[in-house]
Biotite code that builds the C-alpha atoms (Angstrom):
import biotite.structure as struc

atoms = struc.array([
    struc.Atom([29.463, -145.774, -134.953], chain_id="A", res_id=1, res_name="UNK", atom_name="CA", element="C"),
    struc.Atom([30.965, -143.713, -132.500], chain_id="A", res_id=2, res_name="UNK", atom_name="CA", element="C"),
    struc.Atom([32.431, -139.952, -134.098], chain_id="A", res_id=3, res_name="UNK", atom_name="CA", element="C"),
    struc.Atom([35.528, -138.577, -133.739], chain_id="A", res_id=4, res_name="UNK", atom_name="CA", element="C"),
    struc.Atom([34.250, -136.015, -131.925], chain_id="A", res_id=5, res_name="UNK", atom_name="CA", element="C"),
    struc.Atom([32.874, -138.063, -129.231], chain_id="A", res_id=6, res_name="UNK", atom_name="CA", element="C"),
    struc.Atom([36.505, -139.838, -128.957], chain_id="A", res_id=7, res_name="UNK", atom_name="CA", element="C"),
    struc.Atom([38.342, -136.820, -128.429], chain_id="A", res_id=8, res_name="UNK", atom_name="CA", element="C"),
    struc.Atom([35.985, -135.891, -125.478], chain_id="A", res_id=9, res_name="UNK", atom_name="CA", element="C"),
    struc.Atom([35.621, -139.046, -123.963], chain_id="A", res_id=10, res_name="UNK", atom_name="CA", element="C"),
    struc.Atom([39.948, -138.731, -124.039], chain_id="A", res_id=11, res_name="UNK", atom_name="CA", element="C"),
    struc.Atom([39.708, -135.306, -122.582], chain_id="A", res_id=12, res_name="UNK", atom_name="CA", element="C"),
    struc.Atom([36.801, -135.868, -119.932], chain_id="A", res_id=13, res_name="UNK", atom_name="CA", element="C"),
    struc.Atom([39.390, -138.924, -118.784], chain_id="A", res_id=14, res_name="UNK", atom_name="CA", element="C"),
    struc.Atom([42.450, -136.695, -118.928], chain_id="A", res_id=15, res_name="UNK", atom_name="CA", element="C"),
    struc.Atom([41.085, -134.113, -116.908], chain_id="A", res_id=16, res_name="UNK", atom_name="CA", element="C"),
    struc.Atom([40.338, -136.769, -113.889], chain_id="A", res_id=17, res_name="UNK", atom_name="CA", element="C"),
    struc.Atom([43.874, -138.162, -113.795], chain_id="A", res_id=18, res_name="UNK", atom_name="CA", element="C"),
    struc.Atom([45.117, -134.431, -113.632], chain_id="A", res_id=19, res_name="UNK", atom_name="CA", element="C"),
    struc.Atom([42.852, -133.029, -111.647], chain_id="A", res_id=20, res_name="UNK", atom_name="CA", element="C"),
    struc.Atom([43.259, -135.956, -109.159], chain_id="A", res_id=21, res_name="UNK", atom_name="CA", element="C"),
    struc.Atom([46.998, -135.384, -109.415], chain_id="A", res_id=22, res_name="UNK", atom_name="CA", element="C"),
    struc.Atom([47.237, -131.493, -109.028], chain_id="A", res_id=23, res_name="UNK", atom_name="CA", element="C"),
    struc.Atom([43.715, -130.368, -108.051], chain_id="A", res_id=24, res_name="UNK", atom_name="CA", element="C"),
    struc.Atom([41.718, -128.149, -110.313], chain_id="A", res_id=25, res_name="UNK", atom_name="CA", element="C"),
    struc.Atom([43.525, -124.737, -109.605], chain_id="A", res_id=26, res_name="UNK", atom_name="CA", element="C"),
    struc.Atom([46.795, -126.019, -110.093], chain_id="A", res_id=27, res_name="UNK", atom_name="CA", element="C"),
    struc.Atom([45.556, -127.733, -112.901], chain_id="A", res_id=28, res_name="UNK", atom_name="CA", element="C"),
    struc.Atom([46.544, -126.706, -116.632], chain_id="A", res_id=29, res_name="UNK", atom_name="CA", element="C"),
    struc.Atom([44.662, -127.004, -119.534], chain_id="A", res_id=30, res_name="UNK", atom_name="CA", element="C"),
    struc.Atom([48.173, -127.485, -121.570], chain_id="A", res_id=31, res_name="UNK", atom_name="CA", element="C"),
    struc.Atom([48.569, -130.430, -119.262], chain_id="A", res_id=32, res_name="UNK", atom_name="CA", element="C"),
    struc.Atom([45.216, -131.571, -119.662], chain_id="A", res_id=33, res_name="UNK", atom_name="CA", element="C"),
    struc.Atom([45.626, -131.088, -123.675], chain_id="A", res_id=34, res_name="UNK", atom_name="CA", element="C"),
    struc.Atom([48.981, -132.901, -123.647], chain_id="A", res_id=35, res_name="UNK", atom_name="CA", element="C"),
    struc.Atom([47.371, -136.104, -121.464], chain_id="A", res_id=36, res_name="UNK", atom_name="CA", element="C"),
    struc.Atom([44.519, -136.430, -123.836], chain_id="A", res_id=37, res_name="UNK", atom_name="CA", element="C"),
    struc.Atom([46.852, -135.815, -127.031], chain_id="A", res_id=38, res_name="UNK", atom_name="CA", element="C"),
    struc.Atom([44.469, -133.155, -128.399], chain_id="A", res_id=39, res_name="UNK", atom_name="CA", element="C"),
    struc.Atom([45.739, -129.522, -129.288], chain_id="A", res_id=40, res_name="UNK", atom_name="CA", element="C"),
    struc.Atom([44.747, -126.538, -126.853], chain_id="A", res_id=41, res_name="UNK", atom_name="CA", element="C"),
    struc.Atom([42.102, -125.042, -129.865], chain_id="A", res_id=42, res_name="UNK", atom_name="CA", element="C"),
    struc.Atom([40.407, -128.585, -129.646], chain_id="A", res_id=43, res_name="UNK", atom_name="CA", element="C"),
    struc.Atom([40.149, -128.703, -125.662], chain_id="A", res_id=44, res_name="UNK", atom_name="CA", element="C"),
    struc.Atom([38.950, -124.966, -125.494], chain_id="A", res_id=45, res_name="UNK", atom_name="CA", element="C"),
    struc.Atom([36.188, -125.587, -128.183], chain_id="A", res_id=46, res_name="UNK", atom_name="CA", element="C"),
    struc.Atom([34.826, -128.333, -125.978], chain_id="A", res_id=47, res_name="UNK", atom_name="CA", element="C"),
    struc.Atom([35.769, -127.285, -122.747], chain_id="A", res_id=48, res_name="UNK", atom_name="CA", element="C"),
    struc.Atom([36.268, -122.893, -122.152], chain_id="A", res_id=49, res_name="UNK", atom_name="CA", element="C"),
    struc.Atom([37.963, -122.666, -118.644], chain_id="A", res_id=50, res_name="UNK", atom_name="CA", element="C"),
    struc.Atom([38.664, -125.663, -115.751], chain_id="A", res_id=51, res_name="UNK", atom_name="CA", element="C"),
    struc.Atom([35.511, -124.833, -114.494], chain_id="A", res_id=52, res_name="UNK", atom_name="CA", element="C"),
    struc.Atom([33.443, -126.014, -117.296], chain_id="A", res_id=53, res_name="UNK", atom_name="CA", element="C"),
    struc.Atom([35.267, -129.328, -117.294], chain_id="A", res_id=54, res_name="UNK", atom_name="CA", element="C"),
    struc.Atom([35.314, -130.211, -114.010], chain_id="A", res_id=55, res_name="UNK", atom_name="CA", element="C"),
    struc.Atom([31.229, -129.108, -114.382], chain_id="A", res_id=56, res_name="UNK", atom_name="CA", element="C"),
    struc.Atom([31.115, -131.742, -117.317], chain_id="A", res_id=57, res_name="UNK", atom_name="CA", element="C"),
    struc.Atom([32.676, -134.834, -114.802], chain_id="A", res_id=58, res_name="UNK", atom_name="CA", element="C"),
    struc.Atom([30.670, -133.816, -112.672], chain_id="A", res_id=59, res_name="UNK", atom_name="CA", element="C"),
    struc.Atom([27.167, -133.953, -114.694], chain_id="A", res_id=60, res_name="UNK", atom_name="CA", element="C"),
    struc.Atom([29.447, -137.416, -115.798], chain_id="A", res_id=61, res_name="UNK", atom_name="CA", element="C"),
    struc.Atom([29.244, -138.584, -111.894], chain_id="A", res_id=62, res_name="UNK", atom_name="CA", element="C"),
    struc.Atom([25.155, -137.803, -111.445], chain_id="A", res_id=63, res_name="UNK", atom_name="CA", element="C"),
    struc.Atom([24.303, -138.891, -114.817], chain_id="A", res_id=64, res_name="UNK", atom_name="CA", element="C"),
    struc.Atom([24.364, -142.490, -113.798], chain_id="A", res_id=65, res_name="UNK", atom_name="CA", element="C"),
    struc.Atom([22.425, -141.785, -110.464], chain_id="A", res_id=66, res_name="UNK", atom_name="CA", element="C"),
    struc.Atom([19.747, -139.892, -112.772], chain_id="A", res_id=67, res_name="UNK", atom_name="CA", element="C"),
    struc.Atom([18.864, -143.015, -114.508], chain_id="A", res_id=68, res_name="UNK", atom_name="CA", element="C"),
    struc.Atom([18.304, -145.450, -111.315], chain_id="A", res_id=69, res_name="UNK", atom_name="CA", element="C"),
    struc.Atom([16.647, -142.390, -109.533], chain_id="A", res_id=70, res_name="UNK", atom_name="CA", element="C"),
    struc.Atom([13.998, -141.793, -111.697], chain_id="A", res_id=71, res_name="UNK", atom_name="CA", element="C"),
    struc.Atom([11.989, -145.178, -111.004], chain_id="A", res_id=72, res_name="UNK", atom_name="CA", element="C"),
    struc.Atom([8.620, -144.150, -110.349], chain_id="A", res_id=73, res_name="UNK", atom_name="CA", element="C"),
    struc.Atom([6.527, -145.091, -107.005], chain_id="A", res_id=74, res_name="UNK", atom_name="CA", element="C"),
    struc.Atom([4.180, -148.243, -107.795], chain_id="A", res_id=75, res_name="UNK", atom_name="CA", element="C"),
    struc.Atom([1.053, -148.665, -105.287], chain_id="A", res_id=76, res_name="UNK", atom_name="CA", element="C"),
    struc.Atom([0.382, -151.804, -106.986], chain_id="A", res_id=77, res_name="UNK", atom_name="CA", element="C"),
    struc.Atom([3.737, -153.778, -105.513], chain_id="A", res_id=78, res_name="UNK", atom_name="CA", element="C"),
    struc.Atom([5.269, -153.821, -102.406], chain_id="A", res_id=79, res_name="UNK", atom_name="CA", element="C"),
    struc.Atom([7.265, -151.489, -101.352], chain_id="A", res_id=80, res_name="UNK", atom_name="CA", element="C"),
    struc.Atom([10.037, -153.701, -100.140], chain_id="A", res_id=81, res_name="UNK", atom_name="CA", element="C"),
    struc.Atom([10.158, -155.562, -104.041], chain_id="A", res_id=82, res_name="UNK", atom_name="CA", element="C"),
    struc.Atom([10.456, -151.789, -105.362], chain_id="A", res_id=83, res_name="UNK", atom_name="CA", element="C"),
    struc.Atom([12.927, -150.162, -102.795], chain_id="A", res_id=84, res_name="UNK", atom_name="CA", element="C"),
    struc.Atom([14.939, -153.587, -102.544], chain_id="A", res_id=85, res_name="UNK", atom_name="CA", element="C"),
    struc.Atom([14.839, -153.055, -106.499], chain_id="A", res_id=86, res_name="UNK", atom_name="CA", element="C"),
    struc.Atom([15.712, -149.470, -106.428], chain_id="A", res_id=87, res_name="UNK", atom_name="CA", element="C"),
    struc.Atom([19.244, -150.344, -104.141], chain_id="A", res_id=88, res_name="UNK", atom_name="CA", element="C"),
    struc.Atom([20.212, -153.260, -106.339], chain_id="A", res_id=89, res_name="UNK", atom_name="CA", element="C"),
    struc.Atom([20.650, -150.361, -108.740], chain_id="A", res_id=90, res_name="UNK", atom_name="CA", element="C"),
    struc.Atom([22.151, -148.018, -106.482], chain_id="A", res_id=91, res_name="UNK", atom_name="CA", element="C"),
    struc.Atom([24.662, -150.376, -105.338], chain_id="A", res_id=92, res_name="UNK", atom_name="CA", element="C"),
    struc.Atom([25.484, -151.200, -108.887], chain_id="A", res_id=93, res_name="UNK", atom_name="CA", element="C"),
    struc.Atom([26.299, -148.036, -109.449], chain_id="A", res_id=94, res_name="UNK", atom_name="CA", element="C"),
    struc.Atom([28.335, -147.273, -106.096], chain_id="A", res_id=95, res_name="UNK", atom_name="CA", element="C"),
    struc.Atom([30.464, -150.538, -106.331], chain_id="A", res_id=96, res_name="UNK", atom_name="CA", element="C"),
    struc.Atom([31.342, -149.449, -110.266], chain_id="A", res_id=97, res_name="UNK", atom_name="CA", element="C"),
    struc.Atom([35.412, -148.974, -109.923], chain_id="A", res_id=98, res_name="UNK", atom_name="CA", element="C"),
    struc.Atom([35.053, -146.147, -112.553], chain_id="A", res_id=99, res_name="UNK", atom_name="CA", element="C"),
    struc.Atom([32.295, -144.397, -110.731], chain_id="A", res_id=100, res_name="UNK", atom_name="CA", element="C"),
    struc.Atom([34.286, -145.053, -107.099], chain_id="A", res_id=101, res_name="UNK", atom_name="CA", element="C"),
    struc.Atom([37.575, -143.080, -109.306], chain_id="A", res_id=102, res_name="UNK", atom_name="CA", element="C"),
    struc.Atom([35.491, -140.285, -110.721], chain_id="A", res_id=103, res_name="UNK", atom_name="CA", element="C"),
    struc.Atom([33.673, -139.816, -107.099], chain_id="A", res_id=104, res_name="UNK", atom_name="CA", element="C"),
    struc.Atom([36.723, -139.777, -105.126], chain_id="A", res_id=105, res_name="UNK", atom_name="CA", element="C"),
    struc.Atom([38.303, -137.291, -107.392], chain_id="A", res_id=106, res_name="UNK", atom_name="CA", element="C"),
    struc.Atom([34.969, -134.962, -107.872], chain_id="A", res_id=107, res_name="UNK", atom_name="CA", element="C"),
    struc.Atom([35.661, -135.646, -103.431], chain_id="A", res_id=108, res_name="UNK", atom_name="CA", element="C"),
    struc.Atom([39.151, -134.615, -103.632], chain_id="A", res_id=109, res_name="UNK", atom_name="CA", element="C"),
    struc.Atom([38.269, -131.249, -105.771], chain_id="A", res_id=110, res_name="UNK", atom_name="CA", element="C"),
    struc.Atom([35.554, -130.138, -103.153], chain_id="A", res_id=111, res_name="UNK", atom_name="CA", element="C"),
    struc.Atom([37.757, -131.024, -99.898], chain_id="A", res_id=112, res_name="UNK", atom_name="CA", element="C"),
    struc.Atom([40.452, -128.641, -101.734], chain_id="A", res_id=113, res_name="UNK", atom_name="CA", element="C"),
    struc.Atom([38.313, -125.873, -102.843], chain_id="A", res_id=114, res_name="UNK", atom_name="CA", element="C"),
    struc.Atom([34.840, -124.629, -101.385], chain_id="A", res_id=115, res_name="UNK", atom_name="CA", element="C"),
    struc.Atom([33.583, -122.991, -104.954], chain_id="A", res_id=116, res_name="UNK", atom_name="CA", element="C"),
    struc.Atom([33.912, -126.546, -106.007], chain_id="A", res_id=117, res_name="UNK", atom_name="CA", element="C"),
    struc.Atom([31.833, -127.944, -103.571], chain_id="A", res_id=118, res_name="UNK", atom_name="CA", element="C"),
    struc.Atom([29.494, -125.554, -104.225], chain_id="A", res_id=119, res_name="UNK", atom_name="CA", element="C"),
    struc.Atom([29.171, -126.414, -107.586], chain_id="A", res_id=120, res_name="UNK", atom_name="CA", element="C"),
    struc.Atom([29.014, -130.376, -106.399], chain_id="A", res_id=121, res_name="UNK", atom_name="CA", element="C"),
    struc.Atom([26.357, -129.549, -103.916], chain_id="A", res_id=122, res_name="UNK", atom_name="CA", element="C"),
    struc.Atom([24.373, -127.619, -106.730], chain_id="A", res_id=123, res_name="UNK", atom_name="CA", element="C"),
    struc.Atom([23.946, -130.101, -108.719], chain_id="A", res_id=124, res_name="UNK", atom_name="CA", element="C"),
    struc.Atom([23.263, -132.495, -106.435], chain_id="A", res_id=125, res_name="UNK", atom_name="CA", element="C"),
    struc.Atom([20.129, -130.808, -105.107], chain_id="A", res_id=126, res_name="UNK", atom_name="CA", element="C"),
    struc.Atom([18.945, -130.403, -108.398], chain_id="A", res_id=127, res_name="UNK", atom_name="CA", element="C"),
    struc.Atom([19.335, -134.094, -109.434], chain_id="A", res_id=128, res_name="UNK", atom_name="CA", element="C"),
    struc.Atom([17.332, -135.034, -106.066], chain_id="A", res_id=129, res_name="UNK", atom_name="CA", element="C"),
    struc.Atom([14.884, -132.142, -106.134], chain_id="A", res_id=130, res_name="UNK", atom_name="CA", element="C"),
    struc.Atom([13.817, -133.613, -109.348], chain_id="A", res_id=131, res_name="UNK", atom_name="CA", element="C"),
    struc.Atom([14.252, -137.287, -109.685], chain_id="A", res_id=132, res_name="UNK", atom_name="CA", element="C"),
    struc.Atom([15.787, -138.589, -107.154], chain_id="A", res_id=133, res_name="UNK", atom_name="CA", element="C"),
    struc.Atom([14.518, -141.042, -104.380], chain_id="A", res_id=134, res_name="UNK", atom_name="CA", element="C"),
    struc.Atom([12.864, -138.189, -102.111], chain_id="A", res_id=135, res_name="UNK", atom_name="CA", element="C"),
    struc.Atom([10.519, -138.300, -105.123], chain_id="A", res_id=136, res_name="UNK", atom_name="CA", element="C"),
    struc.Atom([9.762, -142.162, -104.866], chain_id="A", res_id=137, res_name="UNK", atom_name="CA", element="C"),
    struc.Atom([9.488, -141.354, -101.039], chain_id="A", res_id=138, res_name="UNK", atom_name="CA", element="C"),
    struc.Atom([6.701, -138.468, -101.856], chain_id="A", res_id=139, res_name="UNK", atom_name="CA", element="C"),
    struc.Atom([4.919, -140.826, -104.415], chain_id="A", res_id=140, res_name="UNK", atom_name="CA", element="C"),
    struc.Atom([5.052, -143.541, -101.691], chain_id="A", res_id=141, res_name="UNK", atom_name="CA", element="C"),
    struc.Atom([3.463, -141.046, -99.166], chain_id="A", res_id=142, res_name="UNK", atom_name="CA", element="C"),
    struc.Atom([1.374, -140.012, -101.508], chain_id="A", res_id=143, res_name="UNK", atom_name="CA", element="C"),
    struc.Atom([-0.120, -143.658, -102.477], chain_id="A", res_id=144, res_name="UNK", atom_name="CA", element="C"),
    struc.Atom([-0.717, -144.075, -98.758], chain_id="A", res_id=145, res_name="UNK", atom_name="CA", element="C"),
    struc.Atom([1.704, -146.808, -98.319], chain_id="A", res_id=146, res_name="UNK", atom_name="CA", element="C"),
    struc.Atom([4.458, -144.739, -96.711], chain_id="A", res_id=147, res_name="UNK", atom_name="CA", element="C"),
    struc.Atom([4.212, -142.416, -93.407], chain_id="A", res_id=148, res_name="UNK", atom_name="CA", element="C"),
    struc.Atom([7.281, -139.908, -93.320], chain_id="A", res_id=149, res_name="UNK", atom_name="CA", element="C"),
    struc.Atom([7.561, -136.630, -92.232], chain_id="A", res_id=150, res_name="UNK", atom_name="CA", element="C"),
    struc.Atom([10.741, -135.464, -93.885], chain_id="A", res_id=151, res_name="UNK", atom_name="CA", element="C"),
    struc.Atom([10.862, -136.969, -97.217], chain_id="A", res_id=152, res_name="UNK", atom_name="CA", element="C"),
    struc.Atom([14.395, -135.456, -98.062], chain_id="A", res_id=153, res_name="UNK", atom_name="CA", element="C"),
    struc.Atom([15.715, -136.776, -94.450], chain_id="A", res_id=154, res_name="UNK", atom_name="CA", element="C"),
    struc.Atom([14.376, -140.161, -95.199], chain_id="A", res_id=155, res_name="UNK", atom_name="CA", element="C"),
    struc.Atom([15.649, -140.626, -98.561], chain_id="A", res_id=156, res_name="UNK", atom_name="CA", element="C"),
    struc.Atom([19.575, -139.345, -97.409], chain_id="A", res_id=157, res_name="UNK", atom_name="CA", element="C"),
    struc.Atom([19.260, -142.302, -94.220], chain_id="A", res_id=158, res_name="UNK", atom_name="CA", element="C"),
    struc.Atom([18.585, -144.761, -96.795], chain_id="A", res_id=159, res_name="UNK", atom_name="CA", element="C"),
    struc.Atom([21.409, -144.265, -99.364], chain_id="A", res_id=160, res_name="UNK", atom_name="CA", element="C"),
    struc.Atom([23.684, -143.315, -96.471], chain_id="A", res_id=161, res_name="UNK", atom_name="CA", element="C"),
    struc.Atom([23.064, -146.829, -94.971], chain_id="A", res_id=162, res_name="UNK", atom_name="CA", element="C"),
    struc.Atom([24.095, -148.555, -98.057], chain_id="A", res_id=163, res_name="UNK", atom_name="CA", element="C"),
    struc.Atom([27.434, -146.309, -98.341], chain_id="A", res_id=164, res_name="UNK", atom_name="CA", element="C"),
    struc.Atom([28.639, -146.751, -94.892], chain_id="A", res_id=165, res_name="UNK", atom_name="CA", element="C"),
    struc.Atom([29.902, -150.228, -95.998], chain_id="A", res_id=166, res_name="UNK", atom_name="CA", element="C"),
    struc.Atom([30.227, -150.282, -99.884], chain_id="A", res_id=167, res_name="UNK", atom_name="CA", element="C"),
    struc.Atom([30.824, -147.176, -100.922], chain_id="A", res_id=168, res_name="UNK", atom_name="CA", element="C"),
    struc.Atom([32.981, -145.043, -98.316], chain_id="A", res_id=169, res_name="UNK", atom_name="CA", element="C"),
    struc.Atom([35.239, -147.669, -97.037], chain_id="A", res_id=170, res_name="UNK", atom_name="CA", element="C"),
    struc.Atom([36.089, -147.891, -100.784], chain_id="A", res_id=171, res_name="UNK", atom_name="CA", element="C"),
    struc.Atom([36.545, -144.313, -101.450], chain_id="A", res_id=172, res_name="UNK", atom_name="CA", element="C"),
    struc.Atom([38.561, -142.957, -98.257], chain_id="A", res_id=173, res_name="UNK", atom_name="CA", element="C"),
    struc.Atom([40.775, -145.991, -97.603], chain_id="A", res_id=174, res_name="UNK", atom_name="CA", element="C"),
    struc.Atom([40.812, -147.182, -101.026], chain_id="A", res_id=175, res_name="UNK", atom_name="CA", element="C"),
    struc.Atom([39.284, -150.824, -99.890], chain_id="A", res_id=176, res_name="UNK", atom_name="CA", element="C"),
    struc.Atom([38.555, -153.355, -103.068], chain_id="A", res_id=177, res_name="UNK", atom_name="CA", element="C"),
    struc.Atom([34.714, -153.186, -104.119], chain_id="A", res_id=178, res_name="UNK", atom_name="CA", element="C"),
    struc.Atom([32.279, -155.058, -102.199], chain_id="A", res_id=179, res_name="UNK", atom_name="CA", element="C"),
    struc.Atom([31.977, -158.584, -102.346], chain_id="A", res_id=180, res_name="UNK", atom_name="CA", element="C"),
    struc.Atom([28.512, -159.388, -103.659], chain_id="A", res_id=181, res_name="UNK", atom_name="CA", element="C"),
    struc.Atom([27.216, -160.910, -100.246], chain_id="A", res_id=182, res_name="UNK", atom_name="CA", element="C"),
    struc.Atom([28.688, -157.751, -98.685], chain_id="A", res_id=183, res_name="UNK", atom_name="CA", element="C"),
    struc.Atom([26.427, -155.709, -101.012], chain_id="A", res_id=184, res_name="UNK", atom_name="CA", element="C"),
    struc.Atom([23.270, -158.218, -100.277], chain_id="A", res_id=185, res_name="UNK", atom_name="CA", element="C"),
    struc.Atom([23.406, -157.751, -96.924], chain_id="A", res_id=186, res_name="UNK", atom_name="CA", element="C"),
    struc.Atom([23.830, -154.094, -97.312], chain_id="A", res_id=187, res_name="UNK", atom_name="CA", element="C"),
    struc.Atom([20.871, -153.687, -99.680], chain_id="A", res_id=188, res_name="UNK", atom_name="CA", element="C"),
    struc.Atom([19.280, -156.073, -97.040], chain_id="A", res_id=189, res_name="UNK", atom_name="CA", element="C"),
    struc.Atom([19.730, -153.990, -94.095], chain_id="A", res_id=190, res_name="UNK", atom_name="CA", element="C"),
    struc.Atom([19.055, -150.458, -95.373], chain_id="A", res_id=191, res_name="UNK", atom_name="CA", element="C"),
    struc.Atom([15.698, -151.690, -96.874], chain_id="A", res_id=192, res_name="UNK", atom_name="CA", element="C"),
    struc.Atom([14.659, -153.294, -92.845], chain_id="A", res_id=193, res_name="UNK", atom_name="CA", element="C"),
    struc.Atom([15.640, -150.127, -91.977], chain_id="A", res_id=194, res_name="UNK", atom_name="CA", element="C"),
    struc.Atom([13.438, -147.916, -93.777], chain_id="A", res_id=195, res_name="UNK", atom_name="CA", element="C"),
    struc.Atom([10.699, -149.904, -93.519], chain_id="A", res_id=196, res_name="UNK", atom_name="CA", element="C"),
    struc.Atom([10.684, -150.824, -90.237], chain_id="A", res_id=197, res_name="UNK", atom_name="CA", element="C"),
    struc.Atom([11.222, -146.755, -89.573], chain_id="A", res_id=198, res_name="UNK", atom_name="CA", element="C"),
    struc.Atom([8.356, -145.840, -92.398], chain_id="A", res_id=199, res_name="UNK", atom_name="CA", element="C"),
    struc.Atom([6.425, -148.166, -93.695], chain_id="A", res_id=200, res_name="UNK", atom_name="CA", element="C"),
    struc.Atom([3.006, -147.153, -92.943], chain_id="A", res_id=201, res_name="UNK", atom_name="CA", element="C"),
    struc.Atom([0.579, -149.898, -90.951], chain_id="A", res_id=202, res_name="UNK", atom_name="CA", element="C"),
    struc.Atom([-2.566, -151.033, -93.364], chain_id="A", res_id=203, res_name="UNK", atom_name="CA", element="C"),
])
């Protein structure tokens, strides 16, 4: 059963997006944001101190999802096309989700506006990669012998790069529909040729 407590922040976390989309964090207010989510001020501020900390929270919101998918370990036992083709299926999943593509292009919005934000963004970012993102898979691959790269960080930014350029930023900067689901096969298709073709090591 979900608490009352978890409502009111769930109401909150999405009242913050439409007003920080709307005015931008710093001319934000949290009376706005407390009005939006029909909450009083006391509740907001126990959850949420200062602007900062909530537009820190949608933020962790926008990785959390990418945490889950990027934490697929490396298996030497199948191909590495089966597990990479695997590992964009959920990737694009993700990317194509029209509440993820709203929460990224207003986290997007925030940093354009305001370079402490995009500091905080980039932060966060490196620490969800660092840790269990795909340069980790990458290692593990190199690792297992079944992958020859040099740059494992480079590598792993080509791949989900290739997969955005058609899916993902189309959708976010000139607010396209999401991807058709041939459009996002043969976007999954072409990034994986890529990479291989690029890193897969000869056996």
């Amino acid at each position: 059963m979900v608490k009352v407590a978890e409502i009111k922040q769930e109401n909150i976390i999405l009242a913050a997006i439409d007003i920080f989309t709307e005015k931008g964090l710093e001319q934000a207010s949290m009376e706005a944001i407390s009005k939006k989510a029909e909450v009083s001020k006391r509740t907001l501020y126990k959850y949420y101190p200062t602007k900062e900390s909530l537009f820190s929270a949608i933020i962790e919101r926008l990785l959390s999802n990418v945490s889950v998918v990027s934490q697929i370990p490396f298996n030497p036992e199948l191909s590495v096309k089966a597990q990479l083709t695997a590992i964009a299926h959920k990737k694009v999943e993700i990317l194509c989700c029209p509440h993820f593509i709203s929460l990224a292009r207003m986290v997007l919005s925030e940093c354009m506006r305001s370079s402490d934000s995009a500091t905080l963004m980039l932060e966060k970012v490196q620490n969800l990669e660092g840790l269990h993102g795909l340069t980790k898979w990458i290692e593990e691959g190199i690792a297992a012998g079944k992958l020859d790269i040099e740059y494992p960080e480079v590598a792993a930014e080509q791949f989900t790069a290739a997969l955005k350029s058609t899916i993902f930023w189309p959708q976010i900067l000139v607010h396209l529909p999401p991807a058709s689901q041939q459009e996002r096969e043969i976007a999954i298709e072409m990034a994986v040729v890529q990479f291989l073709s690029a890193y897969l090591k000869d056996e």
